[in-house]
Every structure is written in structure tokens, then in C-alpha cells.
N, C-alpha and C positions, 0 to 999 in steps of 0.2 A: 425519454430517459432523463433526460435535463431540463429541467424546466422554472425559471421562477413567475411567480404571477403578479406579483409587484416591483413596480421598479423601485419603490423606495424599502429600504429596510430588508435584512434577513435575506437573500438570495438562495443562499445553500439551506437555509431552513424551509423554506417556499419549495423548493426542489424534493425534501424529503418530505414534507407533507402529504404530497402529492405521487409514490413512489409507485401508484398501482396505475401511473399515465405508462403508456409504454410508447407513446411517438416520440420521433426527437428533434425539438426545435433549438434555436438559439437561444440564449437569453439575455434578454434585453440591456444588457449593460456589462460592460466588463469589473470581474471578481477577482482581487489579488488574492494570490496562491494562499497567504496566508502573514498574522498580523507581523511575522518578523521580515518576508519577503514583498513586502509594501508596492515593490517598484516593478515586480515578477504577475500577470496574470496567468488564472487558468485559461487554456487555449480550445475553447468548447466551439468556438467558430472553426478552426481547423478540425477539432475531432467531427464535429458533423459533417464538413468536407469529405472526410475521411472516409467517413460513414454511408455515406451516397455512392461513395468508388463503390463500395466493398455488395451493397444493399444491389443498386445495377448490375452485380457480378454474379452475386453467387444467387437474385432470384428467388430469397426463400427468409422468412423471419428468422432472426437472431434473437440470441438468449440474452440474460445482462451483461453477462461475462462476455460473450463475444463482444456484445459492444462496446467495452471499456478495451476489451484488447484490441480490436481491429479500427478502434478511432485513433489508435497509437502505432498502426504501422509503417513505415518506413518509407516504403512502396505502396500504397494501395494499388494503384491501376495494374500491377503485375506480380507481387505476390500471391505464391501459391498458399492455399488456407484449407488442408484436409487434414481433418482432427485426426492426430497422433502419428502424422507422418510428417507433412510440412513443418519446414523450421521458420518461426516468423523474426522478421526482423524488425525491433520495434523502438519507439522514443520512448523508455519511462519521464515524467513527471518529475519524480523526487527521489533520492538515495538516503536511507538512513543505515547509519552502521553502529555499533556498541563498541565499548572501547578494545575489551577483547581482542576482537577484528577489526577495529577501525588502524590497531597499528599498522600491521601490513601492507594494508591497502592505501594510507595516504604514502606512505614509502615507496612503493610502486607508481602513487601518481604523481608525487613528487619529481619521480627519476625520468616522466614524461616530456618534464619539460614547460610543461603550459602553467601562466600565472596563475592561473583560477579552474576554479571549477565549471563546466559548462551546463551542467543543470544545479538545480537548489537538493544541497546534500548539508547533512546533520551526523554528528557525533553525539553520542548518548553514554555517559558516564555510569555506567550502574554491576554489569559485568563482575568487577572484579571488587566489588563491596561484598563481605563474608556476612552471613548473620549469625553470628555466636552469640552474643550479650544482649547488645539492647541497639537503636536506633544510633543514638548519640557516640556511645563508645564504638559500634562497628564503622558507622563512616570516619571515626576520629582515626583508626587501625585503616582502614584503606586507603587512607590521602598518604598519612605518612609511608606505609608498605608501598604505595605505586605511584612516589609522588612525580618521580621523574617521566613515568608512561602520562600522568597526567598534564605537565609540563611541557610532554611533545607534542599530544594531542592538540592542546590548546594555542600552542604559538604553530603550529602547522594549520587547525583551522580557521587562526586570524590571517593567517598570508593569506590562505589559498580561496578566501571567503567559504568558508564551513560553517553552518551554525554550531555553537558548541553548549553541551547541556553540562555542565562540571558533576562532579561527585555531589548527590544527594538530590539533584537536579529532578528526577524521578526513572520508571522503568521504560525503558525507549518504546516499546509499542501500545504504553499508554499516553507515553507525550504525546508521540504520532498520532494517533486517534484523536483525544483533545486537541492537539494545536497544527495537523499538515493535513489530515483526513479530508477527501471532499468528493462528491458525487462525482464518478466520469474516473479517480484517480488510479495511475498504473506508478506504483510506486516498488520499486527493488530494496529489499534489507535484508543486513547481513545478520538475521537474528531469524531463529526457527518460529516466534511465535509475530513474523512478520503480516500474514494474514488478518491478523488484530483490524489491524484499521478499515479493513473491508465491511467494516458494521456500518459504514459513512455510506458503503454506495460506490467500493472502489473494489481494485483490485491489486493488493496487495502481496508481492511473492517474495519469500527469503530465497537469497544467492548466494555464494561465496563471497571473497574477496575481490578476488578477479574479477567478476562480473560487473561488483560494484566501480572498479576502477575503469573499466570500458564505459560507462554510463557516465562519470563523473568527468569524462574525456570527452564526451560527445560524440563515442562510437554508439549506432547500432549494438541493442541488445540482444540475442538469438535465443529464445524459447521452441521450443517443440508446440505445436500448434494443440492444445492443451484439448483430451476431451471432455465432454461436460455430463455429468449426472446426476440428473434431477431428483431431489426428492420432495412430495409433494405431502403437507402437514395441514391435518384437520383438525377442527375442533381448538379447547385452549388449554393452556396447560393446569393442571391443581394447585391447588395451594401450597404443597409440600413437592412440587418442584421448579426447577428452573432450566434457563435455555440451554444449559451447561449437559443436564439430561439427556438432550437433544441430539446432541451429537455425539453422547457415547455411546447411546443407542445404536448412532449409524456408524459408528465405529465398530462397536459389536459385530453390526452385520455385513459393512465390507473386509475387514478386519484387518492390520498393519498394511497392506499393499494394496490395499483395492480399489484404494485412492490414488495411487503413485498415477503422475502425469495425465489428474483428470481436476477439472475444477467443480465442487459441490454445489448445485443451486437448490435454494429451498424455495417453493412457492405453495398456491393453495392459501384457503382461508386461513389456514392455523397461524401462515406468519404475520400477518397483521396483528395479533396479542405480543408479538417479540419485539422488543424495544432496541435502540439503538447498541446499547451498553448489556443487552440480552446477545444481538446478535455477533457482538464482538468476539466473544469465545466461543460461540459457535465455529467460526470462519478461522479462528488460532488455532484450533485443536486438527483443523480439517486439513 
């Protein structure tokens, strides 16, 4: 599942190169989480720990998704893990929230108490940008219209160490992707099209606020023990379409709820023609 095959250079690229390995080693070097969290590594020696609990336990091959969820749980040695009854208890990775919801929720963490954050969480400015006109004049209209939510965001995630993306910054589950995304990650955001960044090789789930602010505290997160349904893609796609196709298709056929409290896996030859920034709105829409 994780794997780099050079120690120098590219780790998380050496990882997805090679996505159709399905064992799961170590990798030969520690990788910081990401270029703004320098001092923060990914924790892929504990997730394989994790892994071994879980592999001992239940006796039977794991999907991807189980593996990125169950290298993140709480308990391994004693949590129970039967799809869609078990509620697991788990460490995400990373918190991103939009400004939207980012208020409430650092106001809640604030009222905590604790100086800082105890995982690496992000605020994403973009929410409450209109598009009427053009580029230039809608972000000119939404600094001035929300300048003071701007203002609290920003000196609340200098205290509390938040990263903060300001107005124009870009759309939070494409920062995510480009700059937090990483093979192995269990990342919570308070933004519906949070699944995005699952094109890396993670797993990626939108929450409320609430949730975000358990996680951003260092409580245990609580998931329903998610079931998985596979869908298996032959052949490549034509010319005149794209991945986006893909999963409106499977939307078509499971239809608004079919999906509720299941995670999608696509395998089979056909995904290997689906590129990174292919798969990413596959897994947002899902």
C-alpha cells in the first residue's frame, strides 16, 4: 500500500507509481506531512503497526480503504470493525475547514481551552466569495462584505497554529489535493466535496463542525465502520469522455442513497487509464 523505492527523491511519487503493489511496507525514510508542516511527519510506521493488529485479527485481505481507515484506529488490538454496525474510533491525519464553517468551529475550540491545535488543521478562504462579475471585482466585494469573519479567522489561526489560506487563496479541496494530499491519508473537512483529495491514495471524509473540533482537540474521531462497494472498470475511456462520466454513471445506478455510509472502490484494468486529477472528482462526487 506504501511504498517508496528510492530513498532519494519523490517518496509519495515512488508510492503512486507503483499503486497496483498491494503489500504493505515501511518506507525507508521519514516524509513530512507536507511543505508548510516541515516539522510534522506522516506516521506510516505506526499505520503499519496498526495494520498488523488489525491483518492478525480479522484473518482475511483488506481493501484500500480499510487500510487507510484501520491504520488510523485508536484501539487496534480491541476495536470491533464489522461494516456498518461498528463505530470506529479513529486519529485523522489533517482537519480542513472553509470559512463558512471554519467559524463556528474554531469558537468552539477556542472555548476548549487548549493553546493549539493537536493535529495539523487548515482554514480555506473561498466559501463566501460570490461570482457575479469577474475575478478581480468578486474577491474585491467579498473581503470588504466579510471583512471582519476574515479578520477572526485569521488572528484565531495565528494563535491556535492553523494554517490559513486568505480570500483568493484558492478552493479548499483543490489546495488540499495539491498541497496536504498523501497516500495512507485520513483526513476530516468540513466541505461536502472533501473526498477530493482521495485521488492521492487517501481517504478523505466531509464532517461537520463538531467533528472537526473533536479532532482538532485530540479526541478520538467516531465513524460508523463504513461499508465498501466495489466497482470493477474495464477497457479505457473515448476520447469524448472523462472520469467525471464515471461516476455519474455509478450514481445513476446506485442513485442519491445507495452510497450513504459505504465507501466506493474502483479497481480492474480500466483504472490504471485514470490519472490523478481524473480520479479526484470521481471520489468528490462519490
Amino acid at each position: 500500500m506504501w511504498r517508496a523505492l528510492s530513498k532519494t527523491g519523490g517518496p509519495v511519487r515512488s508510492i503512486l507509481a507503483h499503486r497496483w503493489l498491494s503489500s504493505t511496507t515501511i518506507i525507508p525514510q521519514k516524509v513530512v506531512m507536507s511543505k508548510f508542516d516541515t516539522d510534522k511527519y506522516i506516521p506510516y510506521e505506526k499505520m503499519s503497526e496498526n495494520l498488523k493488529i488489525v491483518r492478525d485479527r480479522l484473518q482475511r485481505p483488506l481493501t484500500l480503504s480499510e487500510k487507510v481507515v484501520y491504520s488510523h484506529l485508536d484501539d487496534p488490538k480491541n476495536q470491533e470493525m464489522e461494516r456498518g454496525e461498528s463505530y470506529l474510533l479513529l486519529r485523522p491525519d489533517r482537519v480542513a475547514m472553509q470559512d463558512a464553517t471554519a467559524q463556528m468551529a474554531m469558537m468552539q475550540f477556542i472555548s476548549s481551552g487548549l493553546p493549539k491545535v493537536r493535529v495539523p488543521s487548515t482554514i480555506h478562504c473561498d466559501h463566501l466569495i460570490e461570482a457575479q462579475v469577474g475575478a478581480s471585482a468578486d474577491l474585491s466585494r467579498a473581503i470588504d462584505t466579510n471583512r471582519e469573519v476574515y479578520d477572526f479567522l485569521a488572528s484565531a489561526a495565528s494563535k491556535y497554529g492553523v494554517g490559513f489560506w486568505k480570500p483568493g487563496g484558492g478552493i479548499i479541496h483543490q489546495i488540499v489535493l495539491e498541497n496536504y494530499a498523501f497516500p495512507g491519508l485520513l483526513l476530516t473537512g468540513t466541505d461536502s466535496h472533501t473526498p477530493n483529495g482521495g485521488g492521492l491514495g487517501g481517504v478523505c471524509i466531509g464532517v461537520g463542525g463538531a467533528d472537526a473540533v473533536d479532532v482538532m482537540a485530540g479526541l478520538p474521531w467516531e465513524l460508523k465502520c463504513p461499508h465498501v462497494i466495489g466497482v470493477r472498470l474495464t477497457g479505457e475511456m473515448g476520447g469524448w469522455t472523462a472520469a467525471k462520466d464515471v461516476i455519474l454513471k455509478v450514481a445513476d445506478i446506485l442513485t442519491v442513497a445507495g452510497g450513504t455510509g459505504a465507501i466506493i472502490e474502483y479497481h480492474g484494468p480500466g483504472v490504471d487509464s485514470i490519472s490523478c486529477t481524473g480520479q479526484s472528482p470521481m471520489y468528490s462526487y462519490s
